[in-house]
C-alpha positions as CSV (number, residue, x, y, z in Angstrom):
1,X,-34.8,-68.9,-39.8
2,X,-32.0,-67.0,-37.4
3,X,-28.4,-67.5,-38.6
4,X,-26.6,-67.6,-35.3
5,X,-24.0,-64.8,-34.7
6,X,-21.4,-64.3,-32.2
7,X,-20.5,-60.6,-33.6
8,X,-22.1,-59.0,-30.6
9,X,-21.6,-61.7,-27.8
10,X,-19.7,-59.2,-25.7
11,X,-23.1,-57.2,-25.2
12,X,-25.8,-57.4,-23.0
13,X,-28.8,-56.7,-25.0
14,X,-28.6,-59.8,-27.6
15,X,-31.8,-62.0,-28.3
16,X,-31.1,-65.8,-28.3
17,X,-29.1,-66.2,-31.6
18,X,-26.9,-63.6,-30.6
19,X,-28.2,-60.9,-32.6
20,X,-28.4,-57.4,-31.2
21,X,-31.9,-56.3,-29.6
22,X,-33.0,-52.8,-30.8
23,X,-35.3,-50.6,-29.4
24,X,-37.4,-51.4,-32.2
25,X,-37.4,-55.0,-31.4
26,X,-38.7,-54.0,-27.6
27,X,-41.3,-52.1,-29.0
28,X,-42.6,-54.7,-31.5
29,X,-42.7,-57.4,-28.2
30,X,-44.1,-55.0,-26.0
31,X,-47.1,-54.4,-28.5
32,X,-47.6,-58.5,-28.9
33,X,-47.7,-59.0,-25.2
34,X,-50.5,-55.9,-25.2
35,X,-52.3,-57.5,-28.1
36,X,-52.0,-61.1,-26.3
37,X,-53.6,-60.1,-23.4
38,X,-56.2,-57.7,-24.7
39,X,-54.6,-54.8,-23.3
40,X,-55.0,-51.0,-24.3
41,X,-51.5,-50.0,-26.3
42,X,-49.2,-47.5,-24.5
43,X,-46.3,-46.3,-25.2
44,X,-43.2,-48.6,-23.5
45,X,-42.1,-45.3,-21.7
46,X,-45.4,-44.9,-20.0
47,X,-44.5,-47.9,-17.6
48,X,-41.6,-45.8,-16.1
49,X,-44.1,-42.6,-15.6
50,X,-46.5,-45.1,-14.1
51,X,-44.1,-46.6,-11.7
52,X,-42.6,-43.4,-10.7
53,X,-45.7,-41.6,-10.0
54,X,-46.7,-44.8,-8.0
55,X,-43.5,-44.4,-6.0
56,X,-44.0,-40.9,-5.6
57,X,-48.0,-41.3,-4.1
58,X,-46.4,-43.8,-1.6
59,X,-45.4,-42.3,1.4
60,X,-42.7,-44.6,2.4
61,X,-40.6,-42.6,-0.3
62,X,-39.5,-39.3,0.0
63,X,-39.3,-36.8,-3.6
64,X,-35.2,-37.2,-2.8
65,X,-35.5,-41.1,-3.3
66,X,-38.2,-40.4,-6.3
67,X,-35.3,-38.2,-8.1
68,X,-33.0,-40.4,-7.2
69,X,-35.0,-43.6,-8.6
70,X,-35.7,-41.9,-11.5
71,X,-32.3,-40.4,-12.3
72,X,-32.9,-37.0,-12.3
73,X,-30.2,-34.6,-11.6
74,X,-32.8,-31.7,-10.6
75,X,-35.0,-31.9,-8.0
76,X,-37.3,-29.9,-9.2
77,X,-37.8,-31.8,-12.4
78,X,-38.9,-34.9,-10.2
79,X,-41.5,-32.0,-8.5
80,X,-42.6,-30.4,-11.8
81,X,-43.2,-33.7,-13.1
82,X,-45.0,-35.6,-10.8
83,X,-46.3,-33.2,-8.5
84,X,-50.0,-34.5,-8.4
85,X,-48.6,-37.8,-7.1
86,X,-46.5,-36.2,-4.5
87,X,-49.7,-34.1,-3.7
88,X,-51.9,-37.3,-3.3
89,X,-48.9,-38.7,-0.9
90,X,-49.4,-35.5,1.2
91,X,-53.0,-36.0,1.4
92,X,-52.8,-40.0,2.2
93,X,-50.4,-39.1,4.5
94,X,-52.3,-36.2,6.5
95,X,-55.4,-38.5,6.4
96,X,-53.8,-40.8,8.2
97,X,-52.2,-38.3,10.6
98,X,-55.8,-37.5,11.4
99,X,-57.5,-40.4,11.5
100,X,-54.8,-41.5,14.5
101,X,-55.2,-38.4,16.6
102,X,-59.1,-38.9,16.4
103,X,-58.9,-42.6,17.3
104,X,-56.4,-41.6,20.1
105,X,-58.8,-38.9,21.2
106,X,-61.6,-41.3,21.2
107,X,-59.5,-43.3,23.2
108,X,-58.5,-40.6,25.9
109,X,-62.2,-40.1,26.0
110,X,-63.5,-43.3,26.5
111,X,-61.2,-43.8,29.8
C-alpha cells in the first residue's frame, strides 16, 4: 500500500497519493495500456513524431505552425525532419489543385 505524502503537493506531475510521477512511471503505464489493448510497443516519444508528421501532411498547417507546434527554434530542423510529410502535403495539395481546374474545365465545356 501508498503512504500518502504531501512533500511534493506544490507540483503538477504527482500521482494520487501525492507522490511524484517519473518518467519511468509514464513509461511503465504507457507499456500496460499497449499490452491491454494488444497493441505493438513503441516508444512514448514516437506519439509526438507521429502527431507532428500528421500535422505536417495536413495542409491546413503551414511548416511555420509545424515548428512552432513542435517547439523548434530552427526551421529547418522542422524541414530536415519531417520533410516526407511536408512532401506528401505538397502532393495532396497539388492533387487537389488539379482535380478543381479539371472539374472547372469540364464545366466550362459542358456549357
Amino acid at each position: 500500500m501508498l503512504r500518502e505524502t504531501n512533500e511534493y503537493r506544490d507540483f503538477l506531475c504527482v500521482n494520487p497519493v501525492g507522490a511524484l510521477i517519473t518518467p519511468d512511471s509514464i513509461t511503465h503505464y504507457f507499456i500496460k495500456l499497449l499490452d491491454e489493448n494488444e497493441l505493438p510497443h513503441i516508444r512514448f516519444h514516437e506519439l509526438r513524431h507521429s502527431c507532428i508528421s500528421l500535422l505536417a501532411n495536413n495542409t491546413a498547417f503551414s511548416v511555420k505552425q509545424v515548428q512552432d507546434y513542435a517547439g523548434h527554434s530552427d526551421f529547418l530542423t522542422t524541414s530536415k525532419i519531417y520533410i516526407h510529410a511536408i512532401q506528401s502535403a505538397d502532393e495532396i495539395a497539388s492533387n487537389a489543385l488539379e482535380d478543381k481546374l479539371k472539374l472547372e474545365k469540364r464545366k466550362d465545356n459542358a456549357d
